[in-house]
Each structure stands twice: as C-alpha cells, then as structure tokens.
C-alpha atoms as a printed R data frame, in Angstrom:
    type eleno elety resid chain resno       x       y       z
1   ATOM     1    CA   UNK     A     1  -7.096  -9.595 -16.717
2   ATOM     2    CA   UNK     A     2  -6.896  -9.993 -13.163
3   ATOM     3    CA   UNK     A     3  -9.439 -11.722 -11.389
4   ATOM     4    CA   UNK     A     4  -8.434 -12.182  -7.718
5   ATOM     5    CA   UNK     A     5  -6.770 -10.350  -5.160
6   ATOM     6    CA   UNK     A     6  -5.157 -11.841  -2.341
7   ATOM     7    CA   UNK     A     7  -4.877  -9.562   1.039
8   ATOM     8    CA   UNK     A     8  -2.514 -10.823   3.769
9   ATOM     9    CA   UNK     A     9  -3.314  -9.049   6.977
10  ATOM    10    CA   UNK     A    10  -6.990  -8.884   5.768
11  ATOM    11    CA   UNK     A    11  -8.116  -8.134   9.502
12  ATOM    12    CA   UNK     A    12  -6.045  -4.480   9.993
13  ATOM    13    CA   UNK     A    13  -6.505  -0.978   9.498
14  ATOM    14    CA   UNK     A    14  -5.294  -0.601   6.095
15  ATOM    15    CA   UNK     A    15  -7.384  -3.131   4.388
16  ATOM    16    CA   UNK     A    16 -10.427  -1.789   5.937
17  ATOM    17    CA   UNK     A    17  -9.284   1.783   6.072
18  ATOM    18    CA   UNK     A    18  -7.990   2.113   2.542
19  ATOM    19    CA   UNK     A    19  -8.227  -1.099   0.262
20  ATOM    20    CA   UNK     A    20 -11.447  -2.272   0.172
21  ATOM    21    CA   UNK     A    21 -12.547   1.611   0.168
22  ATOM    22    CA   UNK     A    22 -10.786   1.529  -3.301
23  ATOM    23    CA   UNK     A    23 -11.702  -1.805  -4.286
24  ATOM    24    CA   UNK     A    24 -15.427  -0.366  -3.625
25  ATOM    25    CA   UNK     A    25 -15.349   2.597  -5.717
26  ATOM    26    CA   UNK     A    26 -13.421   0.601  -8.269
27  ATOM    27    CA   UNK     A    27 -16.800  -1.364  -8.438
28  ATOM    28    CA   UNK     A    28 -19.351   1.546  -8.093
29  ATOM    29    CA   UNK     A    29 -17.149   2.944 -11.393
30  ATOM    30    CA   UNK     A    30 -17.183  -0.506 -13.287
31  ATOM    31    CA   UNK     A    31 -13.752  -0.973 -13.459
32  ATOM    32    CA   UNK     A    32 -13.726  -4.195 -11.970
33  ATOM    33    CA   UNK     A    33 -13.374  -7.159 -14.196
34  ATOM    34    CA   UNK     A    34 -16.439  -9.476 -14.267
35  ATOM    35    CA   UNK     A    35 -16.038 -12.282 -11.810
36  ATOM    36    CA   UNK     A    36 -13.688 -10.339  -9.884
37  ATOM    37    CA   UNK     A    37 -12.946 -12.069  -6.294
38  ATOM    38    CA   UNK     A    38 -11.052 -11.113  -3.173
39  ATOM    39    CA   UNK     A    39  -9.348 -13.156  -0.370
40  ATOM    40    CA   UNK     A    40  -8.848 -12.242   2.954
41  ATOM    41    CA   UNK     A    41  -6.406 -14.356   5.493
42  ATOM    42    CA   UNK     A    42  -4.903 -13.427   8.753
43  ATOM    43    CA   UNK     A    43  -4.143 -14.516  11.551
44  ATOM    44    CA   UNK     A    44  -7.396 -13.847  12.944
45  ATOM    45    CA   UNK     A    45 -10.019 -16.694  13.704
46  ATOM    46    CA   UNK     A    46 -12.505 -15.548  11.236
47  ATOM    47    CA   UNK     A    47 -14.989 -17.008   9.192
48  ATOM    48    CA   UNK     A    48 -16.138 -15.727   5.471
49  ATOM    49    CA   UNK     A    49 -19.242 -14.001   7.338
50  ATOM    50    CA   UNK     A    50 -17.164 -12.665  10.017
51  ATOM    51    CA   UNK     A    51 -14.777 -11.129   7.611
52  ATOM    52    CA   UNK     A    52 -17.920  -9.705   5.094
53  ATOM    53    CA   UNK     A    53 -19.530  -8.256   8.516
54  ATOM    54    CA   UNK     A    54 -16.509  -6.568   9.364
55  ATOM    55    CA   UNK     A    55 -15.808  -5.245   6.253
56  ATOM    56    CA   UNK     A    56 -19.436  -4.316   5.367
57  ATOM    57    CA   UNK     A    57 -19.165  -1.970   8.685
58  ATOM    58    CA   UNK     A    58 -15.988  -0.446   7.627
59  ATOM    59    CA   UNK     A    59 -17.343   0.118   4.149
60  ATOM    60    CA   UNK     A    60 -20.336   2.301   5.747
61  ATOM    61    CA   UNK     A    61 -17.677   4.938   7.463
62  ATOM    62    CA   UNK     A    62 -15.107   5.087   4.655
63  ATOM    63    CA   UNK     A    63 -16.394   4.781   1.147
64  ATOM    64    CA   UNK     A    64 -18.732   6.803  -0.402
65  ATOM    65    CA   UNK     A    65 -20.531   3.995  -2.462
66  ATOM    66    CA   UNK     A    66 -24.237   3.178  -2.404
67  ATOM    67    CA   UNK     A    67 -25.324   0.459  -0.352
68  ATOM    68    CA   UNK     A    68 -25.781  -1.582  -3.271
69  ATOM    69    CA   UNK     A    69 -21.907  -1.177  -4.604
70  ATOM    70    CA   UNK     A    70 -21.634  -2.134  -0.828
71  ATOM    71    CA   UNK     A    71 -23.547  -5.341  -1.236
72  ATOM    72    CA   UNK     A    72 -21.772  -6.226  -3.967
73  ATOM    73    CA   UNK     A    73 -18.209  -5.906  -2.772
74  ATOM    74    CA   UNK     A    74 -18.984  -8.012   0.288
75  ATOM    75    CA   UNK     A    75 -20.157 -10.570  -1.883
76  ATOM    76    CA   UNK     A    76 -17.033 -10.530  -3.600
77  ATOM    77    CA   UNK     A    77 -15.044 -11.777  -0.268
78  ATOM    78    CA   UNK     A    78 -13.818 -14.993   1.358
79  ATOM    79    CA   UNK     A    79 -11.703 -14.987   3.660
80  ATOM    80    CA   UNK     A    80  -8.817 -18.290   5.027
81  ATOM    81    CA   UNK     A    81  -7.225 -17.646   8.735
82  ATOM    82    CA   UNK     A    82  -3.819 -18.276   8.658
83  ATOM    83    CA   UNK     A    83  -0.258 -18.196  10.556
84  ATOM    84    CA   UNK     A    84   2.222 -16.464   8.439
85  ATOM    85    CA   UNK     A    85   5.138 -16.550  11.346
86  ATOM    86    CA   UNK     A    86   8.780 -16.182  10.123
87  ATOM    87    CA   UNK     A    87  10.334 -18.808  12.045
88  ATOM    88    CA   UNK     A    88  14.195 -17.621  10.996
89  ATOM    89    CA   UNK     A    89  13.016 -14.474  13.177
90  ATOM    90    CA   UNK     A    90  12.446 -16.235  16.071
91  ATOM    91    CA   UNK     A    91  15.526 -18.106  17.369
92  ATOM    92    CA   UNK     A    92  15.293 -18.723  21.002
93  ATOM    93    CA   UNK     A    93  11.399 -17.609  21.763
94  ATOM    94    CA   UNK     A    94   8.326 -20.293  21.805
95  ATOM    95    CA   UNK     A    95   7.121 -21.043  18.571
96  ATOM    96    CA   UNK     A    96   3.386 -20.653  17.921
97  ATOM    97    CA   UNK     A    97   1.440 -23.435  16.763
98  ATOM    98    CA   UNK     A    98   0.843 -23.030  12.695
99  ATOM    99    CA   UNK     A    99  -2.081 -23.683  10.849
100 ATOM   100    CA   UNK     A   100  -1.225 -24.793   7.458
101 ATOM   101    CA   UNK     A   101  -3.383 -22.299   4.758
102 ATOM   102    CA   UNK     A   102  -4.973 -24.406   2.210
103 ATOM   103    CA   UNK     A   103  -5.779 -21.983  -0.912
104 ATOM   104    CA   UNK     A   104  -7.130 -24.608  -3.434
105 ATOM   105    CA   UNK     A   105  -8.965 -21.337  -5.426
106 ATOM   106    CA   UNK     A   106  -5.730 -19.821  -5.793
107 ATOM   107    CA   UNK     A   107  -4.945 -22.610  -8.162
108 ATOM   108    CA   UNK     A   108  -4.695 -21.478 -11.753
C-alpha cells in the first residue's frame, strides 16, 4: 500500500488547485491508507507551516470537505525547499546556486 506521496512543484497552481483537493476528498471518503503522508518541495523558501498555511487556504476555496477532513490533510504535510535546475539545459547562462534536498523519510 502506498504510504507517501511526493509532490515536486508543491508551491503551484495544480497542487493547490487540483491535488490536494483530491487528496482531501480521498480522506473525507476513507480511502486513504492509515499513516498516509505527503511531501511538498519546491523551489520556494518555505517552511512545513508555511506550506500547511498555504495549503489549508487553498483547501477552503476548492474542496468541499469539512473543516475537520481539512485539519487532517494539513496534518498530513511536510514540506523540503529544493533546486531541481537541469543544468544540461543551461549551457552558456549563470547557474543558480543549488541547495542539495536531503529526504532521509523517503528512505525505505
């Protein structure tokens, strides 16, 4: 069974538009696995509150879960900023500086 999801680009539209809407009313239907965790990164300088804030607000305005499927999802996140820059795609412009993205929970 799968317990974690992993979102890269945790900070855009989509996630907060469309798949944590889903991954709420997965909840509110109990179709989540027990346990069940998701990670945010991006390459946004968030913390684990910032990201649960933000998502908690998106939540409100697009899924129709009760507040206490909401609370529960939220709890659910963390959330690890992180560079994910192609350098092969960038031949000839300034490199940014990358943060290395430690993801010791990932670890099986």
């Amino acid at each position: 069974m799968i317990g974690r999801m992993v979102l890269f680009g945790a900070s855009g539209d989509l996630t907060s538009r469309l798949l944590m809407p889903a991954v709420a009313q997965l909840a509110e239907a109990r179709l989540l696995p027990p346990g069940f965790t998701v990670l945010g990164s991006a390459n946004t300088d968030w913390s684990t509150g910032d990201f649960r804030q933000h998502i908690a607000s998106e939540l409100d305005k697009h899924a129709p879960v009760a507040p206490a499927t909401r609370d529960a999802v939220v709890r659910m996140l963390s959330f690890a900023p992180a560079d994910v820059f192609i350098r092969r795609r960038t031949r000839g412009r300034p490199q940014p500086q990358h943060r290395k993205l430690r993801l010791p929970e990932l670890a099986v």
